[in-house]
N, C-alpha and C positions, 0 to 999 in steps of 0.2 A: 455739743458737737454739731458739726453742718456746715451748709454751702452761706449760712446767713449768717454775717458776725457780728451785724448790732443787736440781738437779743444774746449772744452769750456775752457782749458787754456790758449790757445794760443788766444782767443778774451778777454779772462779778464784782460792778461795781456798785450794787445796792448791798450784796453783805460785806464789803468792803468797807462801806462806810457806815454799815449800823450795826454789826455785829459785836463792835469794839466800839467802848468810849477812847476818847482820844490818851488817856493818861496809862489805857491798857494796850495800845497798839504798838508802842516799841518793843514790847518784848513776846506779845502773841502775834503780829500781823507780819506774814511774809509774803510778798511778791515776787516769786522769781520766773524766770525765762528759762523757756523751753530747750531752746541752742547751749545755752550753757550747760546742760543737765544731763545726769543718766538717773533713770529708774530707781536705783537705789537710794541718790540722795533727796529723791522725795520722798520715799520712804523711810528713810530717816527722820525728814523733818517732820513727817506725821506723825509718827512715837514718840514726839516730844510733848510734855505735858506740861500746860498753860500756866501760868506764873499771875496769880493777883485776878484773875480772872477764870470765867467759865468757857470760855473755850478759847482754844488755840486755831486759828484762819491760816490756811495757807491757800495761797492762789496760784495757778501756772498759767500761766501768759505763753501761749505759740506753743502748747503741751504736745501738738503734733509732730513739733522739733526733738524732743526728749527723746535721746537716746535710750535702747533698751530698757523701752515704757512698760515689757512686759513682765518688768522684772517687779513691778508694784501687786502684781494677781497677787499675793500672798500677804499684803499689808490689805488691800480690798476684800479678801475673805474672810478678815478680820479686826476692822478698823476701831481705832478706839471714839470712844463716845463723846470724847472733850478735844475731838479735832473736825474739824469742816475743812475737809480738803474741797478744793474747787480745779477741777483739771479745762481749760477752756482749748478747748481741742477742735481746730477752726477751719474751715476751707472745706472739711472733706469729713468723713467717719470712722470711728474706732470698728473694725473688726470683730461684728456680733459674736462670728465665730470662736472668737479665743474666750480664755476663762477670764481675760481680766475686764471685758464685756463684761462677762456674765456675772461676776462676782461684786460690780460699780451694779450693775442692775438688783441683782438683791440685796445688797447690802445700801446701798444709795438711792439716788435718783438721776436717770439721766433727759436730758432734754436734747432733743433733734431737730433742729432749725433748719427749713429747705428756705430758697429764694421765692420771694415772692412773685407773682404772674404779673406783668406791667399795666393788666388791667385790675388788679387788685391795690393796686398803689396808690389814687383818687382818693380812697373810701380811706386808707391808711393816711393819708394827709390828713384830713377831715378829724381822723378820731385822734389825732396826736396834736391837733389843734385845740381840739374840744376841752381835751383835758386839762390843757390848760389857758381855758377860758374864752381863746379866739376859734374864727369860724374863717374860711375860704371859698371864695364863689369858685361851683364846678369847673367853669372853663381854667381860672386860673390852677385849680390842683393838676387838670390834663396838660397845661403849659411845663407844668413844674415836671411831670413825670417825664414828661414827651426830652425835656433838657437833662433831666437827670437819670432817668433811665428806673430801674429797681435794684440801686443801691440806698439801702434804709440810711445807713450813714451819713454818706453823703448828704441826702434829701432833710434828715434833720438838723444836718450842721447848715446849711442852707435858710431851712424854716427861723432856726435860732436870730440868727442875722438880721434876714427881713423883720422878723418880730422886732428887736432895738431899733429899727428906723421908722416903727411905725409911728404917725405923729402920734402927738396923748390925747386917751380918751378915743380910739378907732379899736377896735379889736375884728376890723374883717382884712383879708387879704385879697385883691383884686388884681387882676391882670394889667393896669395900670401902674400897682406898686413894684409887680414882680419887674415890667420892664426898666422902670427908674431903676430901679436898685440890684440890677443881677445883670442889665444889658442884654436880657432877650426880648425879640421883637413879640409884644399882644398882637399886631397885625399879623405877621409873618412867620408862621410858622403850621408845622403839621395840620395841628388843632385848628387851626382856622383856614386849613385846605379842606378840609374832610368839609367842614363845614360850607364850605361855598361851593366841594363837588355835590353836597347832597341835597344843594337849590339848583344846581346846574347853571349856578352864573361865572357862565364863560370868563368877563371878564376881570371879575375879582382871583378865580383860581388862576388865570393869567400871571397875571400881575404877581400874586404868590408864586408861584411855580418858579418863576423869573427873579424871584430875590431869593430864592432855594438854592435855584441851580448856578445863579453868581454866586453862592457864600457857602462852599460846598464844608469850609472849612471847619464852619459852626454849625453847620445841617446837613450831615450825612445822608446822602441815599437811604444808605442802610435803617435809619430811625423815620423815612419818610414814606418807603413802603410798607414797611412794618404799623407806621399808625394806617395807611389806607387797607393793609389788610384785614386788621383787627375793625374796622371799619365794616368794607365790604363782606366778610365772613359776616356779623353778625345781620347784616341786611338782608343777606341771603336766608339767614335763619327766618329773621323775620317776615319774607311772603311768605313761609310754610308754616305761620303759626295762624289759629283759628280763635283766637282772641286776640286782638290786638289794641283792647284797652292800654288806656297810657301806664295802668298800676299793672297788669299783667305785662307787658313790654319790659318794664322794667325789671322786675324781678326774673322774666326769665333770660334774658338777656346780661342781665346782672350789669345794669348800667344807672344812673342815676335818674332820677323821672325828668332831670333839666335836658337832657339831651333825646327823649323820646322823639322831639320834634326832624330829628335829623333823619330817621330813620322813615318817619311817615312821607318828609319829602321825597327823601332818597328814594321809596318803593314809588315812587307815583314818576319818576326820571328815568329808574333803571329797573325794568323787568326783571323777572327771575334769567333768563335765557342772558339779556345783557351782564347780571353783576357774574353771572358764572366766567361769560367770555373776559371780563374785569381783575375776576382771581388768576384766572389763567395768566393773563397780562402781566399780573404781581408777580406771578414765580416766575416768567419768562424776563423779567427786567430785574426780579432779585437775580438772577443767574448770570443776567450780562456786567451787573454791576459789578461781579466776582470775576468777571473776566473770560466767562464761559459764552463764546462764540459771539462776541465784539468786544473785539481786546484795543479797538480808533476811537470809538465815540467815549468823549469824556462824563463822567456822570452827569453833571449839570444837562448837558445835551440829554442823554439819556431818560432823563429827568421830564424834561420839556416835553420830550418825544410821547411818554407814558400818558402826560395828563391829555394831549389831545386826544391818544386813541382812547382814553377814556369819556372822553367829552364827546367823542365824535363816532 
């Protein structure tokens, strides 16, 4: 259950496909939906005992649609041992409160999948890359994230793709491959704003800002302050730390040691006094974006208007 639904798909569909050999899955392997169903007739099909095989699979797809789910607490306080029910109960959570909570917890296993933080998303490309075999340079996973946001789904079905285009015999992903094959700009985007605010070259963030604020359609505001806040928050952290080795940097910042350098330019550009008045800036232009107290200037404007007072 949870707000994240590629890890309860990726467990549904790993005892989906190995719990059952394939000459045993017509008669043990059910898949049914959540809207079609009430509580009963899942518990029905859990009282069924397996045929030619050691257990019987049933899996619920959209379980948070199932009508009078609660009516299952009494097949959960007592489930049989030759069934693996799978309830994948997605978007939101089962109600600790009730007994059929509490009866899937002792009697079962439940697993609670929250959304991930968009700065934990990076190190999540990296290691679902690793394992199967390819690697990603830093910049390009912050491209990826910055376009896809932290939807796991998404960003794997994405990863998949790229990987078949790679030519043969390359196993890294670079920001080059990402823009051929996905149509996002390696120059132009968040990632390489943050980056040229934190040299203070005027006119690269320029330039960027200006292919932001014409293409508002592929580069929301919204995804643009959001990278410069995550940005300027953690710079701020950074003059008040007292080590500011590249290896302590990193881990306490919880950023990769390739982008320490952003941050050592950044403090020597923007004072602790300047990135405060910078944060303020962020919420005050996240607010207008919404419509709160300039409802004339169009984003893009908006946009343009932000990075000067930041630059200046």
């Amino acid at each position: 259950m949870g707000e994240e639904p590629y890890f309860i798909d990726q467990i549904s569909d790993l005892l989906q496909n190995t719990v059952l050999d394939e000459s045993q899955k017509a008669f043990n392997l059910s898949v049914l939906y959540g809207k079609d169903l009430e509580g009963a007739q899942v518990d029905n099909a859990a009282r069924r005992f397996p045929m030619g095989a050691e257990f019987n699979v049933i899996i619920v797809k959209e379980a948070q649609m199932v009508q009078k789910l609660d009516n299952l607490q009494y097949y959960a306080a007592k489930p049989l041992k030759s069934t693996i029910l799978v309830l994948c109960y997605k978007y939101e959570s089962l109600d600790k409160r009730k007994k059929l909570y509490k009866s899937i917890e002792t009697s079962g296993v439940v697993l609670a999948t929250k959304k991930m933080y968009e700065d934990q998303v990076p190190r999540w490309i990296e290691s679902y890359l690793k394992r199967q075999g390819y690697h990603i340079e830093p910049g390009a996973a912050m491209i990826l994230t910055e376009y896809l946001g932290n939807d796991l789904s998404r960003i794997a079905g994405e990863i998949d793709k790229l990987l078949i285009t790679l030519p043969a015999g390359q196993t890294k992903i670079t920001p080059e491959h990402i823009e051929e094959n996905s149509g996002v700009s390696k120059d132009f985007n968040s990632f390489e704003l943050v980056k040229a605010l934190s040299r203070k070259n005027v006119l690269k963030a320029n330039r960027i800002i200006n292919y932001l604020g014409d293409n508002q359609k592929n580069n929301h505001i919204s995804i643009t302050i959001s990278s410069l806040f995550y940005y300027f928050g953690k710079l701020l952290a950074y003059h008040f730390m007292d080590d500011k080795s590249p290896r302590n940097v990193s881990a306490a910042l919880g950023i990769n040691s390739y982008f320490v350098g952003d941050y050592q330019q950044g403090s020597l550009h923007y004072p602790r006094k300047k990135v405060i008045q910078i944060i303020s800036l962020l919420r005050e232009y996240d607010l207008k974006s919404k419509g709160f107290g300039d409802v004339s200037t169009d984003e893009g404007e908006l946009l343009k208007e932000l990075i000067f007072k930041i630059l200046h």
